[in-house]
Biotite code that builds the C-alpha atoms (Angstrom):
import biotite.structure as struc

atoms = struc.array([
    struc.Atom([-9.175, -8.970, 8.899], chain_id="A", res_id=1, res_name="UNK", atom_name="CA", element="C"),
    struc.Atom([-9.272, -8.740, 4.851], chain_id="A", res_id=2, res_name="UNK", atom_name="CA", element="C"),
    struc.Atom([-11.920, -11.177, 3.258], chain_id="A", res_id=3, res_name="UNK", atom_name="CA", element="C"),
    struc.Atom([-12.015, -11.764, -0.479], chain_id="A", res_id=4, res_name="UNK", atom_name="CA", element="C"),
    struc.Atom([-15.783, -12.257, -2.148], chain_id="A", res_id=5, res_name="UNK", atom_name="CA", element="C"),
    struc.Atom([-17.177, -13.352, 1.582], chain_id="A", res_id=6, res_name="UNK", atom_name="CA", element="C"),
    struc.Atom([-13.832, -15.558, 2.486], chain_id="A", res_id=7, res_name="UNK", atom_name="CA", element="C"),
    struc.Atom([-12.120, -14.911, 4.694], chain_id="A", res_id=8, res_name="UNK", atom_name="CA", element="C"),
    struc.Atom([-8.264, -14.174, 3.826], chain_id="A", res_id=9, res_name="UNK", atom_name="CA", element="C"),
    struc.Atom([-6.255, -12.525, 6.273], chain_id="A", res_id=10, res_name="UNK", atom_name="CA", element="C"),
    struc.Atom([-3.671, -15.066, 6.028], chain_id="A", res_id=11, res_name="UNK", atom_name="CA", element="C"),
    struc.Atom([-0.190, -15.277, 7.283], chain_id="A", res_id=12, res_name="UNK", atom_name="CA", element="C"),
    struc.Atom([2.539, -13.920, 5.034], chain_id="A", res_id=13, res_name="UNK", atom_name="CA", element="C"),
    struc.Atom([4.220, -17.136, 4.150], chain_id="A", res_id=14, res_name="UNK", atom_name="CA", element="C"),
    struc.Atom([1.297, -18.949, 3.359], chain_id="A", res_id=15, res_name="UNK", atom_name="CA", element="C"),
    struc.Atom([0.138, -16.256, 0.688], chain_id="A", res_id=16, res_name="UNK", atom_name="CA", element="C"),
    struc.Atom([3.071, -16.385, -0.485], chain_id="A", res_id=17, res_name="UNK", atom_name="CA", element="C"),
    struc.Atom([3.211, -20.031, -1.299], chain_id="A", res_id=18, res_name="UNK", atom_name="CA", element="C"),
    struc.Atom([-0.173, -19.172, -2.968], chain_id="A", res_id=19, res_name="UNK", atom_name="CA", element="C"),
    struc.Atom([1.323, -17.337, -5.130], chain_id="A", res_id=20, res_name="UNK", atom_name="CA", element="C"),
    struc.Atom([2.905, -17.673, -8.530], chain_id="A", res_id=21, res_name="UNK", atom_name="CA", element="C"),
    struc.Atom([6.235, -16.132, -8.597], chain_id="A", res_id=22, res_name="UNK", atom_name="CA", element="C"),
    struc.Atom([6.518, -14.352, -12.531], chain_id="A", res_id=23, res_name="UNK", atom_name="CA", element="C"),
    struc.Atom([2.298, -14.633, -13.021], chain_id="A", res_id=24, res_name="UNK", atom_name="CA", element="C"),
    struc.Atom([1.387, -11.473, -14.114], chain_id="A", res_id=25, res_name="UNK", atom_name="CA", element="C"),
    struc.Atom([-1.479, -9.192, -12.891], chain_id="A", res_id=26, res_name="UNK", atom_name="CA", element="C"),
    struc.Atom([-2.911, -9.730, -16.915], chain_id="A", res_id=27, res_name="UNK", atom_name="CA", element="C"),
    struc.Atom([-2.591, -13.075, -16.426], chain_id="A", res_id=28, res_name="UNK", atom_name="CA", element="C"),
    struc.Atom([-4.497, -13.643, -13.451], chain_id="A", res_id=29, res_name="UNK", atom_name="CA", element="C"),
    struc.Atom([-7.269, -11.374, -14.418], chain_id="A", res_id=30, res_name="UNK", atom_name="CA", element="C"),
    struc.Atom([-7.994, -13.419, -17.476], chain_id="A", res_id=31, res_name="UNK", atom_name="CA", element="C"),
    struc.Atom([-7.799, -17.001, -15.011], chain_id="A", res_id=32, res_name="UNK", atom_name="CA", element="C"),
    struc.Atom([-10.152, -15.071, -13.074], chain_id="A", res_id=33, res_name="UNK", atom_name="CA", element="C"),
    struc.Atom([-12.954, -13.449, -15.241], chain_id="A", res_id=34, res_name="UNK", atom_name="CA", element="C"),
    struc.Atom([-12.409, -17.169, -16.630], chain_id="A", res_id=35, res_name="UNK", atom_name="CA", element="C"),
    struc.Atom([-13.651, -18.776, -13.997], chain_id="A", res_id=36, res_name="UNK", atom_name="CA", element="C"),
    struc.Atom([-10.474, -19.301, -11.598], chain_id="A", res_id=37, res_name="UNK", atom_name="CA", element="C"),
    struc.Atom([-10.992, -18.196, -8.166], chain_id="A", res_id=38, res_name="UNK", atom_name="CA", element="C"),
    struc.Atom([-7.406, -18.893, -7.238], chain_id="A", res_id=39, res_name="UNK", atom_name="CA", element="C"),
    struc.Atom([-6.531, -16.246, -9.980], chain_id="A", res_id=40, res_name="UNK", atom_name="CA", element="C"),
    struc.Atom([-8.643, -13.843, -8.182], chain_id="A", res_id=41, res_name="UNK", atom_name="CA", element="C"),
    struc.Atom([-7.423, -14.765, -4.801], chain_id="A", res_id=42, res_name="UNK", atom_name="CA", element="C"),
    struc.Atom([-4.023, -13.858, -5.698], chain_id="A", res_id=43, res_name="UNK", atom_name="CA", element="C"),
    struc.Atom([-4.627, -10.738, -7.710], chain_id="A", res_id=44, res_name="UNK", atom_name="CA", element="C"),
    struc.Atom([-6.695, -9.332, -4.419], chain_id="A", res_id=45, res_name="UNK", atom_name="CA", element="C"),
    struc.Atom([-3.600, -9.839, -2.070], chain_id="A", res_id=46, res_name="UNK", atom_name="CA", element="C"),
    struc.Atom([-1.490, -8.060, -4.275], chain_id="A", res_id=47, res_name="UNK", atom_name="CA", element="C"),
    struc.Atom([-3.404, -4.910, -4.995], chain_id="A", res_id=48, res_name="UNK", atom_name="CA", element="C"),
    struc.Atom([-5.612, -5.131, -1.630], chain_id="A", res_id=49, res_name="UNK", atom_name="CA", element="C"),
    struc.Atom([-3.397, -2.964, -0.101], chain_id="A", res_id=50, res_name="UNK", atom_name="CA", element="C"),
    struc.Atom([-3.195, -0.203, -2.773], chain_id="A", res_id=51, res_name="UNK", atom_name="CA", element="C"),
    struc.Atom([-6.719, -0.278, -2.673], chain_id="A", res_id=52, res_name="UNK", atom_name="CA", element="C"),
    struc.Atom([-7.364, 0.166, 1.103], chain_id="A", res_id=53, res_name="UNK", atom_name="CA", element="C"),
    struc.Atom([-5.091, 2.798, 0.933], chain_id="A", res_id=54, res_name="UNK", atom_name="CA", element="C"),
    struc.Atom([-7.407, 4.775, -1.890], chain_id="A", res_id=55, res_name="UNK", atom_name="CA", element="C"),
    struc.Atom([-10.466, 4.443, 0.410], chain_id="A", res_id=56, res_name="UNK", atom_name="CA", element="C"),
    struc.Atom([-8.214, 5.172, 4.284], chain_id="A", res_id=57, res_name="UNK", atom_name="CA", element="C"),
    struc.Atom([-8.449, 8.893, 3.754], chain_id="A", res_id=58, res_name="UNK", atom_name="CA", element="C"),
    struc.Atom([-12.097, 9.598, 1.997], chain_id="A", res_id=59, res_name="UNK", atom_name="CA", element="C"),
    struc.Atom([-13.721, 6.995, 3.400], chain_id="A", res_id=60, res_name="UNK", atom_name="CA", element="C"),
    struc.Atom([-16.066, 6.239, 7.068], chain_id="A", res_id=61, res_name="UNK", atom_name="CA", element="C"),
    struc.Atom([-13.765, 2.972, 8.820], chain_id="A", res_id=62, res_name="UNK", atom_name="CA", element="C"),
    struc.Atom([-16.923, 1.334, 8.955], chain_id="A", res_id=63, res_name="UNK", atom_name="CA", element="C"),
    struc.Atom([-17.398, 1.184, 5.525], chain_id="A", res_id=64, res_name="UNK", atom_name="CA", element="C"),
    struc.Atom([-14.097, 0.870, 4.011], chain_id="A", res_id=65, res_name="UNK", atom_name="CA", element="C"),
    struc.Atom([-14.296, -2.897, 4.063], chain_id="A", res_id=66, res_name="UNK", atom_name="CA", element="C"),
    struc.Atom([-17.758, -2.531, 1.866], chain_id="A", res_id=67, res_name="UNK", atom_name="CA", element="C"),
    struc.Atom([-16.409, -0.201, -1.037], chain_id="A", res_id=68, res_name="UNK", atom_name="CA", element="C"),
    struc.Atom([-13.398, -2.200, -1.072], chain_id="A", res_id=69, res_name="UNK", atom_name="CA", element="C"),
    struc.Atom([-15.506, -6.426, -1.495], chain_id="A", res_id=70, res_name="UNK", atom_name="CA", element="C"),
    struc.Atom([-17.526, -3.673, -4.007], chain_id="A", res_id=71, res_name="UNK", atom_name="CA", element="C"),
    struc.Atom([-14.372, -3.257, -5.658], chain_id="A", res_id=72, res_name="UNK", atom_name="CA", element="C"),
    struc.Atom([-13.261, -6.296, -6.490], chain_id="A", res_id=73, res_name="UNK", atom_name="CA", element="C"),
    struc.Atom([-16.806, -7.905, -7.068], chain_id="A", res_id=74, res_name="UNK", atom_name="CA", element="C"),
    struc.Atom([-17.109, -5.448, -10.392], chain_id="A", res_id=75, res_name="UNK", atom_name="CA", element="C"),
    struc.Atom([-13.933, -7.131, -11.442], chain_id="A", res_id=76, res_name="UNK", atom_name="CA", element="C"),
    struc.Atom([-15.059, -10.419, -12.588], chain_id="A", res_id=77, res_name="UNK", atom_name="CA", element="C"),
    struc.Atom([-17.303, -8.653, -15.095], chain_id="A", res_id=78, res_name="UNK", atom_name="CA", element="C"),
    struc.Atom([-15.528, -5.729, -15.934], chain_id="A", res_id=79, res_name="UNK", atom_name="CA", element="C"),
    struc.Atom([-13.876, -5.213, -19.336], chain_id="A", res_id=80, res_name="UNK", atom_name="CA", element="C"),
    struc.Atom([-10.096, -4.922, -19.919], chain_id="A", res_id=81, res_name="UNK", atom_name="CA", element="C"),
    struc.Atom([-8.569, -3.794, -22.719], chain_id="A", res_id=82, res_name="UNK", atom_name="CA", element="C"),
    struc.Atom([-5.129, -3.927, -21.954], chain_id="A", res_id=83, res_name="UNK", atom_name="CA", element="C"),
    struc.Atom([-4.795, -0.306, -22.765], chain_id="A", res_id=84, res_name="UNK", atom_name="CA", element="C"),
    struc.Atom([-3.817, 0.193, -18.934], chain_id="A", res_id=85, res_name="UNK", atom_name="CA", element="C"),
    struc.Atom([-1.939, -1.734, -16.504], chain_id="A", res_id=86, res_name="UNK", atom_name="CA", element="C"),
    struc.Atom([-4.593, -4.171, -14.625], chain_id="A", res_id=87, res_name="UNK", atom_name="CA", element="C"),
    struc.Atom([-3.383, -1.739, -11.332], chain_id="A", res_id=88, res_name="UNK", atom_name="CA", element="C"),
    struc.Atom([-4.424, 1.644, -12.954], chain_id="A", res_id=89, res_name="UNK", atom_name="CA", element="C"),
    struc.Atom([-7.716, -0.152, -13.853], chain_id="A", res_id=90, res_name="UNK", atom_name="CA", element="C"),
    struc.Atom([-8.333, -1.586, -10.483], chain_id="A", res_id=91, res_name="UNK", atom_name="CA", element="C"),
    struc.Atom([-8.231, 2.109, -9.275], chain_id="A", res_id=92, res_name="UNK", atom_name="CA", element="C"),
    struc.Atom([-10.413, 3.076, -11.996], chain_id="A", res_id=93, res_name="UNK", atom_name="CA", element="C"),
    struc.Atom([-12.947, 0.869, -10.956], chain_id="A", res_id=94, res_name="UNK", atom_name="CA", element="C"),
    struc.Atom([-12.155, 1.558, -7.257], chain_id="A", res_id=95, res_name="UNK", atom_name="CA", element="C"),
    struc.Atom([-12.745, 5.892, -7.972], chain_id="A", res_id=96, res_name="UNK", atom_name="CA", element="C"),
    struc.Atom([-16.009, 4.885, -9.937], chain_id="A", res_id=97, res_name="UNK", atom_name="CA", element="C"),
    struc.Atom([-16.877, 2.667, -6.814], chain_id="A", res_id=98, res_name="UNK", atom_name="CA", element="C"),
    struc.Atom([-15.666, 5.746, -4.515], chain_id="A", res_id=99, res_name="UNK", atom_name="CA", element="C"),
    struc.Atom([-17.729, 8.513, -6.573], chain_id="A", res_id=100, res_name="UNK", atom_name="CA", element="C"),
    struc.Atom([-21.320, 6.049, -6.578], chain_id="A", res_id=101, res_name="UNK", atom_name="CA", element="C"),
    struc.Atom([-20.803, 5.810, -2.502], chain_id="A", res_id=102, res_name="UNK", atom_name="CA", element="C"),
    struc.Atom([-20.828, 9.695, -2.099], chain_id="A", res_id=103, res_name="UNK", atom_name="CA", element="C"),
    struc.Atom([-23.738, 9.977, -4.354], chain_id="A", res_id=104, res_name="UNK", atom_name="CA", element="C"),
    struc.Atom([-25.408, 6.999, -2.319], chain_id="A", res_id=105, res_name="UNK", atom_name="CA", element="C"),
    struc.Atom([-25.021, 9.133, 0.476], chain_id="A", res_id=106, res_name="UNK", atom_name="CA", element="C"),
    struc.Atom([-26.375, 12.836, -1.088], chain_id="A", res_id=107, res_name="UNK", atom_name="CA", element="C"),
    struc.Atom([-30.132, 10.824, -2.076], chain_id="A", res_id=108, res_name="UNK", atom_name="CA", element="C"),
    struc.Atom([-29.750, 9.258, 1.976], chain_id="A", res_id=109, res_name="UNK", atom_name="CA", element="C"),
    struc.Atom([-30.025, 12.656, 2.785], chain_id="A", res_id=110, res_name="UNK", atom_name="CA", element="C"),
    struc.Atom([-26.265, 13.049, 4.292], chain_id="A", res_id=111, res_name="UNK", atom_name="CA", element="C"),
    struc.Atom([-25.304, 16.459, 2.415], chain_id="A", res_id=112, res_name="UNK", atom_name="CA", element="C"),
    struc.Atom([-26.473, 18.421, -0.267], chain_id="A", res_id=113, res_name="UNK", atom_name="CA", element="C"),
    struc.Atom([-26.151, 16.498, -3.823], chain_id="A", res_id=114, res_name="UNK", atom_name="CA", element="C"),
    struc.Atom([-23.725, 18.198, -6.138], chain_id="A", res_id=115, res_name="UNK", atom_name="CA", element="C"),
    struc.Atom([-21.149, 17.885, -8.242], chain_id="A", res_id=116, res_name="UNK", atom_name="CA", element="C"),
    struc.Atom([-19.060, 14.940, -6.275], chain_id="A", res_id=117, res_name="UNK", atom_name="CA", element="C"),
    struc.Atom([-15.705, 15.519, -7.445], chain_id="A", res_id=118, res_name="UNK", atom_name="CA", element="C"),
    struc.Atom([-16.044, 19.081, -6.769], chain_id="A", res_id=119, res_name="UNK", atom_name="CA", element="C"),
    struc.Atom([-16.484, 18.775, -3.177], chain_id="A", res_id=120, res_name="UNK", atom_name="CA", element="C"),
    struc.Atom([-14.731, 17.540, -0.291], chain_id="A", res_id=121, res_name="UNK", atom_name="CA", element="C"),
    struc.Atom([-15.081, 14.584, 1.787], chain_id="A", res_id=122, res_name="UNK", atom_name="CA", element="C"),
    struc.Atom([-15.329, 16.813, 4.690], chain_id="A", res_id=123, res_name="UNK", atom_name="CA", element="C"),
    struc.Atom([-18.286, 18.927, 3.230], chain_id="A", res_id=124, res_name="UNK", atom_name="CA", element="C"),
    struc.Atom([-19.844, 14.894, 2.221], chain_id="A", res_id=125, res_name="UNK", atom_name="CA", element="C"),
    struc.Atom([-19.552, 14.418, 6.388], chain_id="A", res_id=126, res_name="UNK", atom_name="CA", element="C"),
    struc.Atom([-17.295, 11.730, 6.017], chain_id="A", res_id=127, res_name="UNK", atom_name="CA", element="C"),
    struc.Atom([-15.386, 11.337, 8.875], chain_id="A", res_id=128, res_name="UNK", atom_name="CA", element="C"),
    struc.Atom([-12.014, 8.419, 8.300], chain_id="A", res_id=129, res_name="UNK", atom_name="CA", element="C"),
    struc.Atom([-9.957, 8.338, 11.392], chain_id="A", res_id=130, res_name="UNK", atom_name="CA", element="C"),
    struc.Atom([-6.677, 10.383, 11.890], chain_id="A", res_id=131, res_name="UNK", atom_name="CA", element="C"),
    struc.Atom([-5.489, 9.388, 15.213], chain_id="A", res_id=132, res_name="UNK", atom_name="CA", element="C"),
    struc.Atom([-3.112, 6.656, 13.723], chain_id="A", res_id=133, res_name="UNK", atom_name="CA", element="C"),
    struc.Atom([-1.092, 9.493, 12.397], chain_id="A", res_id=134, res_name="UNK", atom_name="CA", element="C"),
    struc.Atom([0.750, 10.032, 15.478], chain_id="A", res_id=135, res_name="UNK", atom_name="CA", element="C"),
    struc.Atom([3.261, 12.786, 13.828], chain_id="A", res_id=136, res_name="UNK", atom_name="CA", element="C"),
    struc.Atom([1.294, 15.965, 13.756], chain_id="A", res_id=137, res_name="UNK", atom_name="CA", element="C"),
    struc.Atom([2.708, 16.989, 10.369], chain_id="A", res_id=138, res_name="UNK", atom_name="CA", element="C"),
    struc.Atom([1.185, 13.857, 8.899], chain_id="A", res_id=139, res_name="UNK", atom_name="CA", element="C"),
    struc.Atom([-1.948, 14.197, 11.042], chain_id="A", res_id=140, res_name="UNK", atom_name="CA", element="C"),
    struc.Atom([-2.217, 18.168, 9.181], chain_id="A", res_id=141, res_name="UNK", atom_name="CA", element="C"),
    struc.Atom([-1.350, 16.722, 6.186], chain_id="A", res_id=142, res_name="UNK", atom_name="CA", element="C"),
    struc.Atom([-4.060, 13.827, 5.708], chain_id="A", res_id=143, res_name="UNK", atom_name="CA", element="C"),
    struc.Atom([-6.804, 16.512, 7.662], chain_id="A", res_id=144, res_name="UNK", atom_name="CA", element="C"),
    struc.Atom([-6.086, 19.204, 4.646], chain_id="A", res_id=145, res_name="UNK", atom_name="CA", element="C"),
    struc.Atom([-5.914, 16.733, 1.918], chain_id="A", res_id=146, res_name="UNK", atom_name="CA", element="C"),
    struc.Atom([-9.682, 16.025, 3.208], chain_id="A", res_id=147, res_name="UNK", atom_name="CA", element="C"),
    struc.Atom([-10.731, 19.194, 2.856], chain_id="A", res_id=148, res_name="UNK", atom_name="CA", element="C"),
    struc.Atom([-9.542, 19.784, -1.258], chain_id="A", res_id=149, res_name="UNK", atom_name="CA", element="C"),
    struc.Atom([-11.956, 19.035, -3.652], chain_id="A", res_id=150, res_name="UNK", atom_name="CA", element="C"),
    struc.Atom([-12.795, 15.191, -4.144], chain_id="A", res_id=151, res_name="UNK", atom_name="CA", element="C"),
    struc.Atom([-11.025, 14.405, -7.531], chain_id="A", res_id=152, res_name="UNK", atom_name="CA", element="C"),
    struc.Atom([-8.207, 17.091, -6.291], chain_id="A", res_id=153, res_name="UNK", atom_name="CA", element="C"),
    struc.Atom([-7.640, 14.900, -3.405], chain_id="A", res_id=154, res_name="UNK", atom_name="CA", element="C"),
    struc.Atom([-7.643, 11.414, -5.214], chain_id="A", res_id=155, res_name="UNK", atom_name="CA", element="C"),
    struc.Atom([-4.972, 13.164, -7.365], chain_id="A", res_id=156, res_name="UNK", atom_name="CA", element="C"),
    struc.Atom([-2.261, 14.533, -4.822], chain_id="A", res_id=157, res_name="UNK", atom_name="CA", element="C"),
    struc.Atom([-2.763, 10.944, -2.993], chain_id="A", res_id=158, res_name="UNK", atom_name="CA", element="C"),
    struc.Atom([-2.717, 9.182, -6.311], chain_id="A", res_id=159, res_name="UNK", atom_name="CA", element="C"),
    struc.Atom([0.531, 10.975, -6.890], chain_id="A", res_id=160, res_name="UNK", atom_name="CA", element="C"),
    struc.Atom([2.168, 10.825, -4.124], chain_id="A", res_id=161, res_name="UNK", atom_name="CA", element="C"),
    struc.Atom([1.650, 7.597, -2.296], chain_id="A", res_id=162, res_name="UNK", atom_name="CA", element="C"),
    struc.Atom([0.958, 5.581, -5.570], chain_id="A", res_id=163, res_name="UNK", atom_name="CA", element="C"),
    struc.Atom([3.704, 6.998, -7.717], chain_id="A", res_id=164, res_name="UNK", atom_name="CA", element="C"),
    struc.Atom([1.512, 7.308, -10.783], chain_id="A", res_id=165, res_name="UNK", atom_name="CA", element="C"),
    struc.Atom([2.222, 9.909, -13.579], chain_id="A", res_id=166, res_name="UNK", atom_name="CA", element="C"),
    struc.Atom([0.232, 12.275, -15.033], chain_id="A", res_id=167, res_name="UNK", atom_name="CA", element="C"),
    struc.Atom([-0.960, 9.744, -17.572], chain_id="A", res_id=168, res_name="UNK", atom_name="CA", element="C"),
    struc.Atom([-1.726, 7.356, -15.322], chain_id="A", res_id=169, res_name="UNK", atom_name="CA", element="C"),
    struc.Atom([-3.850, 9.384, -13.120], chain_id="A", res_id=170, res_name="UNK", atom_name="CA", element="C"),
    struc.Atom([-5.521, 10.769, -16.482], chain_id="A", res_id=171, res_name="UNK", atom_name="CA", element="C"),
    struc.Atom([-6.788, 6.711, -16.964], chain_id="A", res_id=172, res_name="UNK", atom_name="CA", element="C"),
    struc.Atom([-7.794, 6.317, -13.300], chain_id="A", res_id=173, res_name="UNK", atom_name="CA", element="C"),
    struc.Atom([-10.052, 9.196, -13.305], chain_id="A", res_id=174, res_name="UNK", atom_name="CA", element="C"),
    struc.Atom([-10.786, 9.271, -17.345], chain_id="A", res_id=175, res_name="UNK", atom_name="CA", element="C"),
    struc.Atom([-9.778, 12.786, -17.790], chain_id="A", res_id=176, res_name="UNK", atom_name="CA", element="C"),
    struc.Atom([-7.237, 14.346, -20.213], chain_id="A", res_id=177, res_name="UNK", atom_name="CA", element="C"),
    struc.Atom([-3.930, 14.463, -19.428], chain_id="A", res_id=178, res_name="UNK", atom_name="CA", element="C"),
    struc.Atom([-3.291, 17.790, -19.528], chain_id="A", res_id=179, res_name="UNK", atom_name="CA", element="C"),
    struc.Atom([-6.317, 18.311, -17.193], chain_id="A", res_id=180, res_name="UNK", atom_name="CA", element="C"),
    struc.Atom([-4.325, 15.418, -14.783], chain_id="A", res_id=181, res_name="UNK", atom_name="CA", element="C"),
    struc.Atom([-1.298, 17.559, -14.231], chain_id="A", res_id=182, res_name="UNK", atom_name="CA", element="C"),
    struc.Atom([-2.970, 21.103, -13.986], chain_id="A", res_id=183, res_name="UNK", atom_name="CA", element="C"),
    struc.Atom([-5.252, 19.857, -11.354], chain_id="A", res_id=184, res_name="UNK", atom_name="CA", element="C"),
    struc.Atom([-1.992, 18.330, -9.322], chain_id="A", res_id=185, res_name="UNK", atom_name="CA", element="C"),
    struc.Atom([-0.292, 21.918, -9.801], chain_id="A", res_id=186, res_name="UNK", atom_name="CA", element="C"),
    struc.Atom([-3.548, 23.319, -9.382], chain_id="A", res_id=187, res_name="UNK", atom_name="CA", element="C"),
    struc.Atom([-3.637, 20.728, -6.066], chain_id="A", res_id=188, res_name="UNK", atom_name="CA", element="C"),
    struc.Atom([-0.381, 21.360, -4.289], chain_id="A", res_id=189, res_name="UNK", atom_name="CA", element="C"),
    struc.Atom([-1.195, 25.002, -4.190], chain_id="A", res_id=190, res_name="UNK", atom_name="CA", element="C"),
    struc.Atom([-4.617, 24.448, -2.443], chain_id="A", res_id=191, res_name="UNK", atom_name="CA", element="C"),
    struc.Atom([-3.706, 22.208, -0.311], chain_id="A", res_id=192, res_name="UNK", atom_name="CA", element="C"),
    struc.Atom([-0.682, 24.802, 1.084], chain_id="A", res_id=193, res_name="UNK", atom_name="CA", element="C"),
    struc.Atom([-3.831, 26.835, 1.393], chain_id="A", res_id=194, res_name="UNK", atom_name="CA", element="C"),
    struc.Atom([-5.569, 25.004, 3.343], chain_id="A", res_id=195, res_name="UNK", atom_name="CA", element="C"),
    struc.Atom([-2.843, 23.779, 5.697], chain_id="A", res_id=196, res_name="UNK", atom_name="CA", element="C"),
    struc.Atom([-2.064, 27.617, 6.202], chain_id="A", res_id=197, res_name="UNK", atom_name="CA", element="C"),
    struc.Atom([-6.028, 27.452, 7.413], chain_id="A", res_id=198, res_name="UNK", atom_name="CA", element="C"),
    struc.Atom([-6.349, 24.454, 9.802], chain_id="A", res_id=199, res_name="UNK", atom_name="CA", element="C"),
    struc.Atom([-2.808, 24.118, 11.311], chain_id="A", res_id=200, res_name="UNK", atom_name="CA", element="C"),
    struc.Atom([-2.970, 25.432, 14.906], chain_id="A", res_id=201, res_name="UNK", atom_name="CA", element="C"),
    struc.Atom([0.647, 25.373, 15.307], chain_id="A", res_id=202, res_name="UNK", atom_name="CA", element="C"),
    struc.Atom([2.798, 28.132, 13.594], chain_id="A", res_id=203, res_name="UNK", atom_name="CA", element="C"),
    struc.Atom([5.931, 25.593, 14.083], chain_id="A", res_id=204, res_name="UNK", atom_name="CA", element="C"),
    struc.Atom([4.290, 22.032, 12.543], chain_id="A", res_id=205, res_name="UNK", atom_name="CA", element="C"),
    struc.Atom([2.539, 24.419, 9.958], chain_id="A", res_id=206, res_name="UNK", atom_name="CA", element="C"),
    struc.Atom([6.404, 25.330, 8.638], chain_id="A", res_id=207, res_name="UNK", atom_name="CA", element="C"),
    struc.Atom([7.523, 22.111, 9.061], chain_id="A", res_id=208, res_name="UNK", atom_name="CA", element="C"),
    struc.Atom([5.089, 20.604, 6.479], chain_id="A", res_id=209, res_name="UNK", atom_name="CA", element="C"),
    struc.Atom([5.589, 23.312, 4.122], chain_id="A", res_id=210, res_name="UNK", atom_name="CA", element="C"),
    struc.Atom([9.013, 23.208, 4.606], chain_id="A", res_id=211, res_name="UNK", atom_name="CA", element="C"),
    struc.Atom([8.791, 19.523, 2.715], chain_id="A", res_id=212, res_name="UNK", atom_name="CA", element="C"),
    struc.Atom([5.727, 19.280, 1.639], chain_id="A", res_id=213, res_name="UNK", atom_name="CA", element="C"),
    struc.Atom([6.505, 16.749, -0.800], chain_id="A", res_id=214, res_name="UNK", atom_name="CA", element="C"),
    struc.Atom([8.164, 14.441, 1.928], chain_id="A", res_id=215, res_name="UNK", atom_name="CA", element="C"),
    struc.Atom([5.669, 14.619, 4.349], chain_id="A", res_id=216, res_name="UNK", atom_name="CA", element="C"),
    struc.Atom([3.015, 14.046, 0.771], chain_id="A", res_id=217, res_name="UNK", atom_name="CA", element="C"),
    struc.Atom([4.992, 10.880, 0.923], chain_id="A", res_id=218, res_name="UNK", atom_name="CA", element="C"),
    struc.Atom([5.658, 9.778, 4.125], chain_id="A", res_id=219, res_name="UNK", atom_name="CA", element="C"),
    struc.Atom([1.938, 10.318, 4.717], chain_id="A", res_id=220, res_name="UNK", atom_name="CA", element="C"),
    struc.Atom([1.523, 6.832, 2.219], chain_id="A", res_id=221, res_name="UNK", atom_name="CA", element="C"),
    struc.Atom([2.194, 4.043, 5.212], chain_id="A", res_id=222, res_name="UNK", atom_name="CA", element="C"),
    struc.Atom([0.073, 5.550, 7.737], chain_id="A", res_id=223, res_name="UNK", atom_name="CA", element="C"),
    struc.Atom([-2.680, 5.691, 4.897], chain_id="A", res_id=224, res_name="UNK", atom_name="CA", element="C"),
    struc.Atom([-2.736, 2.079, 4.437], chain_id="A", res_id=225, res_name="UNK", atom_name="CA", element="C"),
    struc.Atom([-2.480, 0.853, 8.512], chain_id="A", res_id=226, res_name="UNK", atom_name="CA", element="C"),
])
């Protein structure tokens, strides 16, 4: 169940879409909504709420997904936009600063060791999101070792791969040069074949993943979001 602000709206699929305003575009509804218009804001959350639950799936505790997510889309009313970005890069902007403030939460509650966030992983920050759903033990190694890269390493490969975003768009998400963007995605996909050569108990699924690592990157995106 998805709510939106406190409301509740885990609606069937045709009656969203009704909601909706066929050719509206995210820009447009932002400004209805930091205007004033809940509708706006209604419709912009069922259209990136997905995306968004996806970000958190593989970082963050089940039982607080639903939290950093309403966190993320309560900053938006008051946010500012410049239209330098696409309103869906910003949302994940917002939803990484949202992502970076709960793992710092959590190092002055005592739960690890405060550090340098995006330097460590969520595994070393004890959070533990469920793996189970990935039934296919190539994705189930795959979203296990992207847990255990660095934070901001991780937010890139997933950014990447299940989001589609370019170097330049990842750059605005996390607010880091560009060229720092796609060395820490090369710099990524070779620690992460590190750290699957580490954790995989199975010689076979271990050579399977490598074998298309990309793919598997990939395929890993639907499972992310269930």
């Amino acid at each position: 169940m998805r709510f939106f602000l406190g409301a509740c709206v885990d609606l069937p699929a045709q009656t969203r879409q009704k909601r909706a305003v066929e050719g509206v575009t995210d820009e447009s509804l932002l400004r209805a909504w930091q205007g004033g218009d809940a509708e706006a804001g209604a419709q912009l959350f069922d259209r990136h709420y997905e995306g968004l639950s996806r970000f958190f799936r593989n970082k963050v505790d089940d039982s607080r997904r639903d939290d950093i997510i309403q966190q993320t889309f309560m900053a938006v009313p008051t946010a500012a936009f410049d239209g330098r970005s696409s309103v869906r890069t910003w949302l994940f902007a917002i939803a990484w600063r949202r992502l970076v403030d709960h793992f710092r939460g959590q190092a002055r509650r005592g739960r690890y060791e405060q550090g340098g966030v995006g330097e460590m992983s969520v595994v070393d920050m004890g959070a533990t999101p469920e793996t189970r759903y990935a039934r296919n033990q190539e994705r189930r190694l795959l979203l296990e070792g992207l847990r255990r890269l660095p934070l901001q390493q991780q937010v890139v490969l997933e950014l990447h791969y299940w989001e589609e975003m370019s170097g330049a768009r990842i750059a605005e998400v996390l607010e880091i040069p560009v060229g720092t963007a796609k060395t820490r995605l090369r710099d990524g996909r070779l620690r992460l074949t590190r750290v699957l050569e580490e954790i995989a108990d199975s010689a076979e699924v271990l050579k399977s993943t490598l074998d298309d690592l990309d793919g598997w990157a990939r395929r890993a995106r639907d499972l992310a979001a269930e």
